[in-house]
N, C-alpha and C positions, 0 to 999 in steps of 0.2 A: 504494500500500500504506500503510494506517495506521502514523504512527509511534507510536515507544511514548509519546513527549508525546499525542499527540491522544487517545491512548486513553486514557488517562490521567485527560483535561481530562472527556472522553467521562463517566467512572463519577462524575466528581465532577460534574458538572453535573446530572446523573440524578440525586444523592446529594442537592444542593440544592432541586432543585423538588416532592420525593416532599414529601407534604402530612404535616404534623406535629399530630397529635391527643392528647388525651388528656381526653377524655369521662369525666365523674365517673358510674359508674354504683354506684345504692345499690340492696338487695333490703333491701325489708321482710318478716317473713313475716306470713302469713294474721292473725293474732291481731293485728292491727295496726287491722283490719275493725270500725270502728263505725257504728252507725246513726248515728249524732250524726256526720253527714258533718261539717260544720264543724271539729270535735274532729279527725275523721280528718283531714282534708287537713291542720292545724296540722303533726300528728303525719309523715306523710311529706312536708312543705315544698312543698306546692301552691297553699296561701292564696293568692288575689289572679289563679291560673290562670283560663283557659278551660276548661270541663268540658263533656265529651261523657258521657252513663249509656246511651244506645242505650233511650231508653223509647218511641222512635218517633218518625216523621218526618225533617225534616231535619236534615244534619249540623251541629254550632256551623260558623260563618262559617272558610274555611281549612282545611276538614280535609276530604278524602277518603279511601278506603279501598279499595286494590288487592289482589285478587284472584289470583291465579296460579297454576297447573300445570305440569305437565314440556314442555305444549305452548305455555307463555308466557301472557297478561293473559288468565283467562277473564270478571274485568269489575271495572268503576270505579266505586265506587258514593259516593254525595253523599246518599244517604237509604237508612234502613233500618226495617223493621218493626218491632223489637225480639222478642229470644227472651224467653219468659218461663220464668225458673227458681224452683227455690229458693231459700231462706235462705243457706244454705248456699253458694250458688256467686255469689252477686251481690255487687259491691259498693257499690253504692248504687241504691235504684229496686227493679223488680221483671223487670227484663229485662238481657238481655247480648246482645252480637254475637257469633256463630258462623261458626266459618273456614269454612263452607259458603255464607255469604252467602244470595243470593236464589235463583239459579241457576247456581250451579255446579256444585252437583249429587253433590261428593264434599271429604274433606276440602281443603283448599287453604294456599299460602304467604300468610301476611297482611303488608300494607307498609300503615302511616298516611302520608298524605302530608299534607306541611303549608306551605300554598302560599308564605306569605311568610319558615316562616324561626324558629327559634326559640331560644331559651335552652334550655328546659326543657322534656321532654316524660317523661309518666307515665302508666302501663297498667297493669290488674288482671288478673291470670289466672287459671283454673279448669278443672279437666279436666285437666290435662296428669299423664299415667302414667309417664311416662319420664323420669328425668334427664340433660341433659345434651345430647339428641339434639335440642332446639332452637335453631339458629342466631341470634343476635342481629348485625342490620345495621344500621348508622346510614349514611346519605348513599346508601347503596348501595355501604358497604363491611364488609366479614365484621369483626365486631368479637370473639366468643366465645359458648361455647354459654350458655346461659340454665342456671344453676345456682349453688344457694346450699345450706349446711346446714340455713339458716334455715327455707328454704322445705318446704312440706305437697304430696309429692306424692302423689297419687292422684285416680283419675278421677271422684270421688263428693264434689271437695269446694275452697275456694278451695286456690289454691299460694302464691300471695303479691302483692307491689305490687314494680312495676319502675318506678325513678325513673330518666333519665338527664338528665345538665346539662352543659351547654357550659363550658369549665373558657378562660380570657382565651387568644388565639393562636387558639380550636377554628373551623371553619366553621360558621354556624349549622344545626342541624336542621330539612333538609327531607324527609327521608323515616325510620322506624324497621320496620325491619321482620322480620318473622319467620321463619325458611325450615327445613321438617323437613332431617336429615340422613339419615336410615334410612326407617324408616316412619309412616306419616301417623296422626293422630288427630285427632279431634274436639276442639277449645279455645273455649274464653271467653274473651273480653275484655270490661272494663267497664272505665267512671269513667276513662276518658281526661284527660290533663289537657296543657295545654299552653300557653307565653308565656316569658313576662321577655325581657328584651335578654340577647345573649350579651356577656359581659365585655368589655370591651377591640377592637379590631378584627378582626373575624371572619373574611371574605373574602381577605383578604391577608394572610397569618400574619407576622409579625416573624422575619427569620432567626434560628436556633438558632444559639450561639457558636460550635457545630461548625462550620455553613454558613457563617459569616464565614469560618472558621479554613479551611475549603474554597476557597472564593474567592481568599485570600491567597495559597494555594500553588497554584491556578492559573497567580496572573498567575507565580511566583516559576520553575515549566515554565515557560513561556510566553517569559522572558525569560533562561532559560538557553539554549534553544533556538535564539534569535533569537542570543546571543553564539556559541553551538558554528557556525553559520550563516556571522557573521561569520570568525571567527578563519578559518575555509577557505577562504574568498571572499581573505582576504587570504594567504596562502600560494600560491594558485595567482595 
């Protein structure tokens, strides 16, 4: 039977290895949208990025694009045809990527993945009618729904620029992804952007003062127990 030390040690050890984040996420809204891409990028802090526009062919070097439904990966795409829109709903070029992809066939969850790893990753969105009702994931953990005051919603027009950045302690970004919580619609993405090193060491976060402060009072169980042990041993 567990004692109440082990259990103890149990919630705090769990309490130490849970992964410590805190991903800088900025929304610009629409009005942010210049043709003077240069101008733009300054403006939402992409200067010096990798840029995907979706004008066709293959993907930049590192980036693929998953797919998914209630039935799990309907496909992985590394090239795409490019949609061609509007003024209105593009942000740089004359085409976007649509959560339908090539064949999927209806709307779908979108994940960029990004093989090596990153600081900094940035997306354009367009279409989206609902606030609130779409999921934002990083790593392939539920991070908050996608919503800003800033942001223009409706289905006839850009919503905004979603910036997010690795903040020193974060793991790098390798996947960001999208996931309805109700019902599905039709979205854009454009002008993807992605790099920089993430701050500081990434893969291995630096204990937070609490998890020291957890540790301490493991060992501090740990060696009370061992004396309650003692003092009994020596009585009997």
């Amino acid at each position: 039977m567990p004692t109440r030390t082990s259990s103890l040690v149990g919630v705090l050890l769990a309490a130490l290895s849970a992964p410590v984040a805190a991903y800088q996420i900025d929304y610009f809204p629409a009005t942010t949208h210049s043709t003077d891409t240069a101008a733009m990028d300054a403006a939402l802090g992409l200067s010096g990025l990798t840029l995907e526009g979706f004008e066709g062919g293959a993907f930049a070097t590192g980036l693929t694009v998953e797919l998914t439904g209630p039935g799990g990966t309907l496909e992985t795409l590394t090239s795409y045809s490019g949609l061609t829109l509007g003024a209105g709903f593009v942000w740089d070029g004359s085409s976007v990527f649509e959560n339908t992809g090539s064949s999927a066939g209806s709307d779908a969850d979108v994940a960029f993945n990004l093989a090596s790893g990153v600081g900094k990753f940035g997306v354009g969105l367009s279409g989206m009618g609902l606030d609130g009702f779409l999921q934002l994931f990083i790593n392939d953990i539920e991070i908050a729904p996608v919503s800003d005051p800033g942001w223009t919603i409706g289905h006839g027009s850009r919503n905004g620029y979603l910036r997010i950045s690795a903040e020193a302690g974060d793991a790098a970004i390798t996947s960001v992804g999208f996931q309805f919580s109700t019902a599905t619609e039709t979205l854009y993405f454009d002008h993807v952007a992605f790099g920089a090193a993430v701050p500081g060491t990434a893969d291995a976060p630096a204990p937070a003062p609490v998890a020291l402060f957890a540790v301490g009072l493991v060992g501090v169980c740990l060696t009370r127990t061992r004396r309650q042990v003692w003092r009994t041993a020596d009585r009997i």
